[in-house]
DRENMAR-37840 format. One line per field, with one value per atom (N, C-alpha, C): residue in one letter; chain; x, y, z. Coordinates in Angstrom, 1 decimal. Layout:
<sites>
resn: [a,...]
chain: [A,...]
c1: [X,...]
c2: [Y,...]
c3: [Z,...]
</sites>
This chain:
<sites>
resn: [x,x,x,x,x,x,x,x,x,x,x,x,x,x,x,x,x,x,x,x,x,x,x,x,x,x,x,x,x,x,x,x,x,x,x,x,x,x,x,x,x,x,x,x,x,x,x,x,x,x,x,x,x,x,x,x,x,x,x,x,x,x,x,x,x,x,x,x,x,x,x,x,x,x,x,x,x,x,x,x,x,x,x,x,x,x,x,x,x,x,x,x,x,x,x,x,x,x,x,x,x,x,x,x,x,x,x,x,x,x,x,x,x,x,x,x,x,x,x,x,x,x,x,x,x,x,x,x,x,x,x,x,x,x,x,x,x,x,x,x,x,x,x,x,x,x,x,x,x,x,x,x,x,x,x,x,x,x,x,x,x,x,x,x,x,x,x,x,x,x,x,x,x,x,x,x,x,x,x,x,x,x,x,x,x,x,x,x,x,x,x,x,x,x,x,x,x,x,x,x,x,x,x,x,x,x,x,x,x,x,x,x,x,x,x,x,x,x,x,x,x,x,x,x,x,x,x,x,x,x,x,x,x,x,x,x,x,x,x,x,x,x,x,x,x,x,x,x,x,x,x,x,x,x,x,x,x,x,x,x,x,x,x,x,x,x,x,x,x,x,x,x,x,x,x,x,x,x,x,x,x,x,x,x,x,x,x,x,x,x,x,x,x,x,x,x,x,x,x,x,x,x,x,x,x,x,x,x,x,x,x,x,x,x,x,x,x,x,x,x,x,x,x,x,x,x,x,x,x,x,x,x,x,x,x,x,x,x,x,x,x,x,x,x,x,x,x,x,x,x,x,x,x,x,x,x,x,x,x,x,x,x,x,x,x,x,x,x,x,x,x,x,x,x,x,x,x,x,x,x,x,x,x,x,x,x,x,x,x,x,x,x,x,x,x,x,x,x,x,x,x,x,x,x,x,x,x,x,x,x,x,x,x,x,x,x,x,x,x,x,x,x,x,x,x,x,x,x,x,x,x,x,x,x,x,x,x,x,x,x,x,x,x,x,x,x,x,x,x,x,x,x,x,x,x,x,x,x,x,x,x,x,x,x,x,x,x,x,x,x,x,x,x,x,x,x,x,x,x,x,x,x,x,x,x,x,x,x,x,x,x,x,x,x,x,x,x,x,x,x,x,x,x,x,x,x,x,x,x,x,x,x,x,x,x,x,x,x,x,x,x,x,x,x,x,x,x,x,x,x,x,x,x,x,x,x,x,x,x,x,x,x,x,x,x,x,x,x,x,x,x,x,x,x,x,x,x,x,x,x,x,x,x,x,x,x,x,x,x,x,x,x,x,x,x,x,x,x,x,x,x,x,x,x,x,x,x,x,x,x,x,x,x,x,x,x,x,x,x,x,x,x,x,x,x,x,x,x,x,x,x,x]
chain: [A,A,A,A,A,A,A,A,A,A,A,A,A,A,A,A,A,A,A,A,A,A,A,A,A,A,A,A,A,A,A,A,A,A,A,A,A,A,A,A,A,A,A,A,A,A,A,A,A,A,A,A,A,A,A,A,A,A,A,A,A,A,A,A,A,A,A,A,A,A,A,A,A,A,A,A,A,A,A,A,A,A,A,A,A,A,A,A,A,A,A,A,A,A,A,A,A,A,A,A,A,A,A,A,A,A,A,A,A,A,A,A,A,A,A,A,A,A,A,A,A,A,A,A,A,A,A,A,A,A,A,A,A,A,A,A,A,A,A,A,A,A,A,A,A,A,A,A,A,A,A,A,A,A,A,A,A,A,A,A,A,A,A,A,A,A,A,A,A,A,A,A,A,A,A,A,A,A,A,A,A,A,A,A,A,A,A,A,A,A,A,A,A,A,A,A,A,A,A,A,A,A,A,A,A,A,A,A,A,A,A,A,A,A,A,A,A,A,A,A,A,A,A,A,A,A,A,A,A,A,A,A,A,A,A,A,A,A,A,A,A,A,A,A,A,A,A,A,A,A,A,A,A,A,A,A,A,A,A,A,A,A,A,A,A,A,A,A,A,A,A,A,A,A,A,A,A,A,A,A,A,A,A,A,A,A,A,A,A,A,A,A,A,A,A,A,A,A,A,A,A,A,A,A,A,A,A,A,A,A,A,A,A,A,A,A,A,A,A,A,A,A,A,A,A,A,A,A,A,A,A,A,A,A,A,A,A,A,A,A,A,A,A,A,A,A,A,A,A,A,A,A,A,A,A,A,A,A,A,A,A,A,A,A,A,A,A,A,A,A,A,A,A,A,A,A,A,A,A,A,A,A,A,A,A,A,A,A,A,A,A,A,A,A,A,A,A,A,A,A,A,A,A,A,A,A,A,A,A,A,A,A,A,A,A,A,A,A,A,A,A,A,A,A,A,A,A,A,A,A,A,A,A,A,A,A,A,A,A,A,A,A,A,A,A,A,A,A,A,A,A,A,A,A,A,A,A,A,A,A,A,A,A,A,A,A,A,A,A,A,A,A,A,A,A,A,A,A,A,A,A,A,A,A,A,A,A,A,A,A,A,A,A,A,A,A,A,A,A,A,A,A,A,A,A,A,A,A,A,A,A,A,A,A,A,A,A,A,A,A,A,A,A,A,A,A,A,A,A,A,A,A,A,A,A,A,A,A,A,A,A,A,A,A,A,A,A,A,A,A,A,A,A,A,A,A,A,A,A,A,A,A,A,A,A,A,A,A,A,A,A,A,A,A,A,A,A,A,A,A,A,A,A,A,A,A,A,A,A,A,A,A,A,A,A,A,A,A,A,A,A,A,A,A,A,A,A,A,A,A,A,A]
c1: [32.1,31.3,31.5,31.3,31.8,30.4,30.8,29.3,29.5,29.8,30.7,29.2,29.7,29.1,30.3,28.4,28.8,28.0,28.1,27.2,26.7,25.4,24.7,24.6,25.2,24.5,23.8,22.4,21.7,21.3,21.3,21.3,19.6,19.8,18.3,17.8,16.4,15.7,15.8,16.2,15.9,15.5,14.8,14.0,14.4,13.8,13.8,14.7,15.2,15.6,15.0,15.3,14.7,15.4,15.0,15.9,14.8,15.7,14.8,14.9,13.6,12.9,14.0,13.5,13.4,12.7,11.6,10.8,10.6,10.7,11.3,12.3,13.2,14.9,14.4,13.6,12.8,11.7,11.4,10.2,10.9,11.5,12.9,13.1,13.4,13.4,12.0,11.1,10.0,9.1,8.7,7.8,8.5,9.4,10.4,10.3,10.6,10.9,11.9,13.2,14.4,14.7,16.0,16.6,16.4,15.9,15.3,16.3,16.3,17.8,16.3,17.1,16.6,15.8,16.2,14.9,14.1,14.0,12.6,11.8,12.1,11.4,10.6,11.5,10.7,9.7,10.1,9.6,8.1,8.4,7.0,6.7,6.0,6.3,7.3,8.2,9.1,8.8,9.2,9.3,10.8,10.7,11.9,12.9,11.8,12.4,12.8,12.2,12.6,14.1,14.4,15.3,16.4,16.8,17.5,18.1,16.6,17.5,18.1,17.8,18.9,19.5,20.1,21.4,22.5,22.8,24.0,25.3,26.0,27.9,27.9,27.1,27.2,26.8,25.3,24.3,25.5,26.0,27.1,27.9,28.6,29.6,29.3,27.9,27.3,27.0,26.8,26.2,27.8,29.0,30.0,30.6,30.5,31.1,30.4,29.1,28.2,27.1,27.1,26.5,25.3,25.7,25.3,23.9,24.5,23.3,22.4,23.3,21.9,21.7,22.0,21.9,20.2,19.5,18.1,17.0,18.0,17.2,18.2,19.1,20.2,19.5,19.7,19.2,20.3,21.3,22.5,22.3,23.1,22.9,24.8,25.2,26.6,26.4,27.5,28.0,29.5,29.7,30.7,31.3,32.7,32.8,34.5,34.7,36.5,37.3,37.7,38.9,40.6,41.3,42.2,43.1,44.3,44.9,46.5,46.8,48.4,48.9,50.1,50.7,52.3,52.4,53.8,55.5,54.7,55.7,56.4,54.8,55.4,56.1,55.2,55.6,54.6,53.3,52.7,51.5,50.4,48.9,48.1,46.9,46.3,44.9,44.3,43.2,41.8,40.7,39.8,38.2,38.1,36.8,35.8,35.2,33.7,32.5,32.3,31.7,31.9,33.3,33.3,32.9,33.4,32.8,31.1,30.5,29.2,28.7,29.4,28.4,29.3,30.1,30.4,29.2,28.4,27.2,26.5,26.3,24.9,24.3,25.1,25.7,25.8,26.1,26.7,27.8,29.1,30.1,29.9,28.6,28.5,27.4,26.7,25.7,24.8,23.7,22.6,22.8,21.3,21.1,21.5,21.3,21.6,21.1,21.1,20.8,22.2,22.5,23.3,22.6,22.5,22.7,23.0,23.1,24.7,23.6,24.4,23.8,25.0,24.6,25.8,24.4,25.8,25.2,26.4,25.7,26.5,27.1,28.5,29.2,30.0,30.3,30.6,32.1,32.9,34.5,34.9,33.9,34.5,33.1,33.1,32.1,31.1,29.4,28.5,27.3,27.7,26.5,25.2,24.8,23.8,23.2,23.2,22.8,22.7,21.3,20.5,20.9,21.3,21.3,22.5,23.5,24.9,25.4,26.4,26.7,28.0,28.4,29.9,30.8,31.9,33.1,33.6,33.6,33.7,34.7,35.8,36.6,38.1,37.5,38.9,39.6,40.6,41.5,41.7,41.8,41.4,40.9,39.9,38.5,37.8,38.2,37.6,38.9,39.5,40.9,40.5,40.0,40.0,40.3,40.8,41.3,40.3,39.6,38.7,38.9,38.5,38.1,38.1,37.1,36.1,36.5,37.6,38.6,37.9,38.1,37.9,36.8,35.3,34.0,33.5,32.2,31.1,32.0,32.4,33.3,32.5,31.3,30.4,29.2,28.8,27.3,26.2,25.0,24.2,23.1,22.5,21.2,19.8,19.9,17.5,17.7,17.6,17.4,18.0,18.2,18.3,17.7,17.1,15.8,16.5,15.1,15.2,16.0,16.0,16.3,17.8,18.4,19.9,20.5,19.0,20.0,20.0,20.9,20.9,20.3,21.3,20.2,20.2,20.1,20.0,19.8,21.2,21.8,21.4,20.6,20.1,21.9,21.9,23.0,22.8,22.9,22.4,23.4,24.2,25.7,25.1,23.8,23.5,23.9,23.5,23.7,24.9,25.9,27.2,27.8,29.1,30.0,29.9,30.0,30.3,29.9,28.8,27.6,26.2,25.6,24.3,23.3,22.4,21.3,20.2,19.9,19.0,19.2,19.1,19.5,18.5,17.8,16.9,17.3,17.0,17.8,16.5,16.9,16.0,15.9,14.4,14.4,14.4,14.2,13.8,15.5,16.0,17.6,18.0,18.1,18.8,20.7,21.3,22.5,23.1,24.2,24.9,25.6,25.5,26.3,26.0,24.8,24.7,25.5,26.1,26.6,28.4,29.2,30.5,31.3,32.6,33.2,33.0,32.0,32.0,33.0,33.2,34.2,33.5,34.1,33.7,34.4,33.4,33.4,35.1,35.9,36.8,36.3]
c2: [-14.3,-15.1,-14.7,-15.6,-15.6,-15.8,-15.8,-16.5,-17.6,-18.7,-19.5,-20.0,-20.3,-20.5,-22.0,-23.2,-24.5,-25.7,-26.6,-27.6,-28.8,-29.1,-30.1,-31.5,-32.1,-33.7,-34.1,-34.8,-35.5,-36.5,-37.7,-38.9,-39.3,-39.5,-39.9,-41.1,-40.9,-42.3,-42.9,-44.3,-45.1,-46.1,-47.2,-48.6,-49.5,-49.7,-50.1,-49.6,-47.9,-47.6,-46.2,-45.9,-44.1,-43.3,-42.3,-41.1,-40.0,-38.8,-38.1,-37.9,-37.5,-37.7,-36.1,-36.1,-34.7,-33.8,-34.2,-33.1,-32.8,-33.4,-33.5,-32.3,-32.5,-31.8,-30.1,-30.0,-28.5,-28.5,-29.1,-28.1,-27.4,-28.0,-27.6,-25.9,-25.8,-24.1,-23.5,-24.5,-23.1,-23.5,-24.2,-24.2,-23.8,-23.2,-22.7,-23.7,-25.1,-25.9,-25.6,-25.2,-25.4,-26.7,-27.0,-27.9,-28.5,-29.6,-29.8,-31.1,-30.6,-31.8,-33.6,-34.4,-35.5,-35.7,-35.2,-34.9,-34.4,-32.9,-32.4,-32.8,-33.6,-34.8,-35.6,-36.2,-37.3,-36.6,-35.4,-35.2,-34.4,-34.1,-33.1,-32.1,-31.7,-30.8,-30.2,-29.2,-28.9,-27.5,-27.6,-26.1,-26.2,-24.5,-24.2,-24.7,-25.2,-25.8,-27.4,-28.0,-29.1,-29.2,-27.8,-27.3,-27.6,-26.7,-26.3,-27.9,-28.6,-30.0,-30.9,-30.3,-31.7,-31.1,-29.9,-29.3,-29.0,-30.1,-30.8,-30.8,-30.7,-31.5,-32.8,-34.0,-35.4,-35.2,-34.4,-34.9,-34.3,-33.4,-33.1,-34.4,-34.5,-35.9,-37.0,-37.4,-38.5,-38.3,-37.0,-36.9,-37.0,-36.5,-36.9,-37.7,-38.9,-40.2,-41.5,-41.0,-42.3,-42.3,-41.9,-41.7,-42.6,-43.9,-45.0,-45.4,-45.0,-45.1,-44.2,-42.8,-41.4,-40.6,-41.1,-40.1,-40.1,-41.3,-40.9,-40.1,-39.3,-38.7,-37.5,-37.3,-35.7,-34.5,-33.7,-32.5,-31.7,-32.1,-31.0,-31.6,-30.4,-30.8,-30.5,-32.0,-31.5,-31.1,-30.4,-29.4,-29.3,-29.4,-29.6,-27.8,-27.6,-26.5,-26.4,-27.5,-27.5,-27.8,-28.5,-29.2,-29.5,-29.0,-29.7,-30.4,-31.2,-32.5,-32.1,-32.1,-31.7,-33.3,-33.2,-34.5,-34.1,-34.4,-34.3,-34.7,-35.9,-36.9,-36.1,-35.9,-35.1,-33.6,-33.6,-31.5,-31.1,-31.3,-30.9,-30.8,-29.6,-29.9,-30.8,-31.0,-31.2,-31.0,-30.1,-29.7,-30.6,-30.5,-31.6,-30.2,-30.4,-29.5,-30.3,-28.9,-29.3,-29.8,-29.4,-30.2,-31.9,-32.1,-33.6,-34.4,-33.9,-34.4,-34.5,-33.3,-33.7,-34.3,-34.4,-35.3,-36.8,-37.1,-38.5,-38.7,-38.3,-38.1,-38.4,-37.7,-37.3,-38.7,-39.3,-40.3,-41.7,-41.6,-43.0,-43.6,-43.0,-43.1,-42.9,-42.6,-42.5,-44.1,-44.4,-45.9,-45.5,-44.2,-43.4,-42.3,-41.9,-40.3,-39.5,-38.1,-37.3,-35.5,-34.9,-33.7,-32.9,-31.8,-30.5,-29.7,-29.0,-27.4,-26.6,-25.8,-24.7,-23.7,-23.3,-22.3,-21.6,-20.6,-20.5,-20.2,-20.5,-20.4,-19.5,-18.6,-18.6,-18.7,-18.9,-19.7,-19.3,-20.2,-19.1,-19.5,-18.9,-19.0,-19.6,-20.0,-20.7,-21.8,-22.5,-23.5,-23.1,-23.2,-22.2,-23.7,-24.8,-25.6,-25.3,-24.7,-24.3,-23.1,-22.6,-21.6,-22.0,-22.1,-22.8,-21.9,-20.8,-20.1,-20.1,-20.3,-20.5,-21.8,-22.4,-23.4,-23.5,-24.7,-25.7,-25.4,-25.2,-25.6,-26.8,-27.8,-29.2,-29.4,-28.6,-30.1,-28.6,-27.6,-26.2,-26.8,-27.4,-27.6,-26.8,-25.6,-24.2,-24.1,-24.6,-25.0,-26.2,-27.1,-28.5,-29.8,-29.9,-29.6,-31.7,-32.0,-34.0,-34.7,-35.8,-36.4,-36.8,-36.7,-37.4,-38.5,-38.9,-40.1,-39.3,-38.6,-38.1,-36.2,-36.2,-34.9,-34.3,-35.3,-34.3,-34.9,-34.3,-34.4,-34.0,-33.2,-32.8,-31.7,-30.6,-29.7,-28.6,-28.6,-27.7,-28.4,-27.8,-28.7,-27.5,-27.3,-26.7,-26.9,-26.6,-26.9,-26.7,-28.0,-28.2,-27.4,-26.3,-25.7,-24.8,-25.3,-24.4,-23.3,-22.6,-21.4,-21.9,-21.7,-21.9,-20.8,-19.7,-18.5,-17.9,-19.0,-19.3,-20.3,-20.7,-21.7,-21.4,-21.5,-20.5,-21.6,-22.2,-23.5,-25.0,-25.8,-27.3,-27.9,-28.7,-29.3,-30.9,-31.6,-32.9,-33.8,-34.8,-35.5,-36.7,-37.5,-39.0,-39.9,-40.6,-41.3,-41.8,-42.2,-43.3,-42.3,-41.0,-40.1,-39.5,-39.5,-39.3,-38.5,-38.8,-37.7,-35.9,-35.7,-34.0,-33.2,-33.3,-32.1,-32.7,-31.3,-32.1,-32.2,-33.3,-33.1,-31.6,-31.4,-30.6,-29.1,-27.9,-27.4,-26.0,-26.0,-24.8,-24.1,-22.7,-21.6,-21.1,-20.7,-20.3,-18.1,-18.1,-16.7,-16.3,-17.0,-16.4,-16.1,-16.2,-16.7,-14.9,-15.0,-13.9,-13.7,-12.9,-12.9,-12.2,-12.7,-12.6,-11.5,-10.4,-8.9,-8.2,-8.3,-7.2,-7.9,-8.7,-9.5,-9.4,-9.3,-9.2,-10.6,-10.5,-12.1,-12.6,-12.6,-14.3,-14.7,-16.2,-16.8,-17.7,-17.9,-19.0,-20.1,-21.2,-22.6,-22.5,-23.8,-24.3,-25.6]
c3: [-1.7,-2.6,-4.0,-5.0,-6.6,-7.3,-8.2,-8.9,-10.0,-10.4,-10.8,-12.2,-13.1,-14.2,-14.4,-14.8,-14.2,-15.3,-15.7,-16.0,-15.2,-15.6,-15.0,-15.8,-16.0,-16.9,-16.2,-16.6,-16.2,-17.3,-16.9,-17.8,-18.5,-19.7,-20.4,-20.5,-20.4,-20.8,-21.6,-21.3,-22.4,-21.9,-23.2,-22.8,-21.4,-20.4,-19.4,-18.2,-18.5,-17.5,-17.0,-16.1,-15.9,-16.3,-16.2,-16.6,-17.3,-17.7,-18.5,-19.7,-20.0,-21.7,-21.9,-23.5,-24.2,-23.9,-23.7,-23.8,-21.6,-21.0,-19.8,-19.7,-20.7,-20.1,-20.5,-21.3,-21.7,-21.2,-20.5,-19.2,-18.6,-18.0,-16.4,-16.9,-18.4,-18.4,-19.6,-20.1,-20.1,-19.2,-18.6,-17.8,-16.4,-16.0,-15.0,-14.4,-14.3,-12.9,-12.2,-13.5,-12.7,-12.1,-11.9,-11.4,-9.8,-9.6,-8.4,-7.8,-6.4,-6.1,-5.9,-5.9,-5.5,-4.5,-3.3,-2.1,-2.1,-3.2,-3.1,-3.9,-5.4,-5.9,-4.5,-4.3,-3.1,-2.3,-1.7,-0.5,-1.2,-2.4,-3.3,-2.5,-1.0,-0.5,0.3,0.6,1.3,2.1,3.3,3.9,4.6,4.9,5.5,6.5,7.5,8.5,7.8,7.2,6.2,5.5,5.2,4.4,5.3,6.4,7.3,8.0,8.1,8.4,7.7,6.5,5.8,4.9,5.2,4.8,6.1,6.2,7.3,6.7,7.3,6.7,7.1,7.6,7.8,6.1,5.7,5.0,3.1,3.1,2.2,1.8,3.2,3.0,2.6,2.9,2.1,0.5,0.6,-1.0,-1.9,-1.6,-1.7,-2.1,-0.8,-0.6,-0.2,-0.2,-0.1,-1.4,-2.4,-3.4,-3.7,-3.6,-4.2,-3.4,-2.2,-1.2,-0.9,-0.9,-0.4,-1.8,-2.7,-3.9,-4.2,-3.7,-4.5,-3.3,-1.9,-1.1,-1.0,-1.6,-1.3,-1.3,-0.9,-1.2,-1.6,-2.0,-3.0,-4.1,-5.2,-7.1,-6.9,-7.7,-8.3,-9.2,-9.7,-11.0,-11.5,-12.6,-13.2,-13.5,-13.0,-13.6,-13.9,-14.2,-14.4,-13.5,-13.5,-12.2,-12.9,-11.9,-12.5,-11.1,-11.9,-11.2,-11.1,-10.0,-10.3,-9.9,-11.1,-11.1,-10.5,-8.9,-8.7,-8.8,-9.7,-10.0,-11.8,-12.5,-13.6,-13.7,-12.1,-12.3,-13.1,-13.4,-15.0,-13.9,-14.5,-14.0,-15.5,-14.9,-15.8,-15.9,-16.7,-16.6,-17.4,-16.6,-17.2,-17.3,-18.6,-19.0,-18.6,-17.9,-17.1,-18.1,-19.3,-20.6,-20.5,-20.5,-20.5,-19.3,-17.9,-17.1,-17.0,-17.3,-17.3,-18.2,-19.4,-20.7,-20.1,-19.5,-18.9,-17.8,-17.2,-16.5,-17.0,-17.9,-18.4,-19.5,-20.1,-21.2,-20.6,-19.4,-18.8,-19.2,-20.0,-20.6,-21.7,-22.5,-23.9,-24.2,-23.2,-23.3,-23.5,-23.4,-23.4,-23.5,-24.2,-24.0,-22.7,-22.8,-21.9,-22.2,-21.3,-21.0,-20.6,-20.9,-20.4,-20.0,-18.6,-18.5,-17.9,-18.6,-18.8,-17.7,-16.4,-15.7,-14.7,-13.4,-13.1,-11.4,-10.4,-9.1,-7.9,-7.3,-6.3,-5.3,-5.4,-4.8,-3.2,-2.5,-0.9,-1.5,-0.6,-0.6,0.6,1.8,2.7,2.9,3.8,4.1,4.7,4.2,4.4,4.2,4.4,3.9,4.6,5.4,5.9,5.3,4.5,4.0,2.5,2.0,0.9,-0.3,-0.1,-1.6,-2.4,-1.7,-2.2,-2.5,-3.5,-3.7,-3.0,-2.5,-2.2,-3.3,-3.1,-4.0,-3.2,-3.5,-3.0,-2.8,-4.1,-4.9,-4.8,-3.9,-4.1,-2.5,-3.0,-1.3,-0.8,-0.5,-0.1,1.2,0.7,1.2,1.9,1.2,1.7,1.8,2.6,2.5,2.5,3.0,3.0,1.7,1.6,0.1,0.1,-1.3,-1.6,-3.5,-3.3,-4.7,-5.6,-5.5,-6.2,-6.8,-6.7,-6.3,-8.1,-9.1,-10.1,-10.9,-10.3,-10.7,-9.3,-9.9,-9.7,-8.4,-8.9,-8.1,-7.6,-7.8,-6.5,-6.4,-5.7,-5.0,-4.6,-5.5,-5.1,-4.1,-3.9,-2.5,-2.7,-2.8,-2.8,-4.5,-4.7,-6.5,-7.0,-8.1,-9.1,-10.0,-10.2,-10.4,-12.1,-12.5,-14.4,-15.0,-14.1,-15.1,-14.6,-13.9,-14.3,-15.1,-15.8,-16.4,-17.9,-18.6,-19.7,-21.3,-21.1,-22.1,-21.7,-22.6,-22.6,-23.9,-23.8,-24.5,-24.6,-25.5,-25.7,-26.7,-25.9,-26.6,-26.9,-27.6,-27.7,-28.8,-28.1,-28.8,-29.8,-30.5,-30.7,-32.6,-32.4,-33.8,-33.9,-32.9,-32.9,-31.3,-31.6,-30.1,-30.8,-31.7,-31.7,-32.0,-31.0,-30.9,-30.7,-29.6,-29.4,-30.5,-30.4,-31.4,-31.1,-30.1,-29.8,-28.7,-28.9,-27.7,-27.7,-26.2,-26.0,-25.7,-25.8,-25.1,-24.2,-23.5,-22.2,-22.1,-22.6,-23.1,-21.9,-20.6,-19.6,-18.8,-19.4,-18.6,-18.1,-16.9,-16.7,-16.5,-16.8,-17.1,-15.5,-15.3,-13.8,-13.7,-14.6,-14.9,-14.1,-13.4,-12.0,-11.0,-10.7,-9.8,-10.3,-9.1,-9.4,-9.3,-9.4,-9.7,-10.4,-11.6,-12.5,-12.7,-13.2,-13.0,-14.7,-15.2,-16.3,-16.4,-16.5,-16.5,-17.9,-17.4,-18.8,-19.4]
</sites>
């Protein structure tokens, strides 16, 4: 196990669509919500045995590859934490920063506001989806060896939450005042740092 330092986009409200506000994306870390996957929204209460059943490998693969359809009952959080693409035709790799993939998230291409944040979770080195505290590396062929679509974005997957006091801040972005740099960003006093823990690994 590693401890992998990762970003979250999540996309913002605007006139006639959902999403989250400002003042929304800064509760999540002072009011400790933390990051809550899509199911436990829905479900509002959760227990353990709850947990245990819909943290499946059918229930992964959907969240994956069927997006469109189970994303508004998942119980995993993707996370951006740097992917890269080897091109065998060039001989060249090519690396894609986990920042852009999630402000492409978070933004809707750059059509809406959006949220960043910057947190880190720990991660297994082999396939452990049954086990809520550690996150998926989805997207390490190592590991998850099937071709997927979806090969470079959202390269781990956390389960049911995220705890506020890994997440270090949150970054407010909104195209409408420009691309380079966020308008807004909290820092989370409560953020604990992953230095008692070995392996970190830092997001590119």
């Amino acid at each position: 196990m590693y401890i992998q330092k990762c970003v979250k986009g999540i996309v913002g409200d605007t006139s006639g669509s959902s999403g989250l506000t400002q003042s929304k994306a800064q509760e999540i870390i002072d009011q400790d919500h933390g990051i809550m996957s899509n199911w436990w929204r829905k479900e509002h209460q959760i227990t353990p045995p709850m947990i245990a059943d819909v943290l499946t490998r059918q229930n992964l693969d959907r969240h994956l590859h069927d997006y469109e359809n189970f994303g508004d009952e998942t119980p995993f959080i993707s996370l951006a934490s740097g992917s890269v693409e080897r091109n065998t035709i060039l001989q060249r790799n090519f690396a894609y920063s986990a920042i852009d993939t999630a402000l492409q998230f978070a933004t809707d291409d750059w059509t809406r506001p959006g949220a960043l944040f910057f947190c880190w979770v720990a991660t297994s080195n082999y396939p452990a989806v049954e086990v809520s505290n550690v996150a998926e590396a989805v997207r390490d062929l190592n590991i998850y060896q099937r071709w997927s679509p979806y090969q470079l974005e959202g390269e781990l997957t956390a389960k049911v939450h995220i705890p506020s006091n890994q997440i270090e801040r949150v970054e407010w972005w909104d195209p409408s005042h420009g691309h380079w740099g966020p308008q807004h960003t909290w820092s989370n006093p409560k953020y604990v740092e992953p230095d008692v823990l070995s392996n970190i690994r830092e997001l590119f």
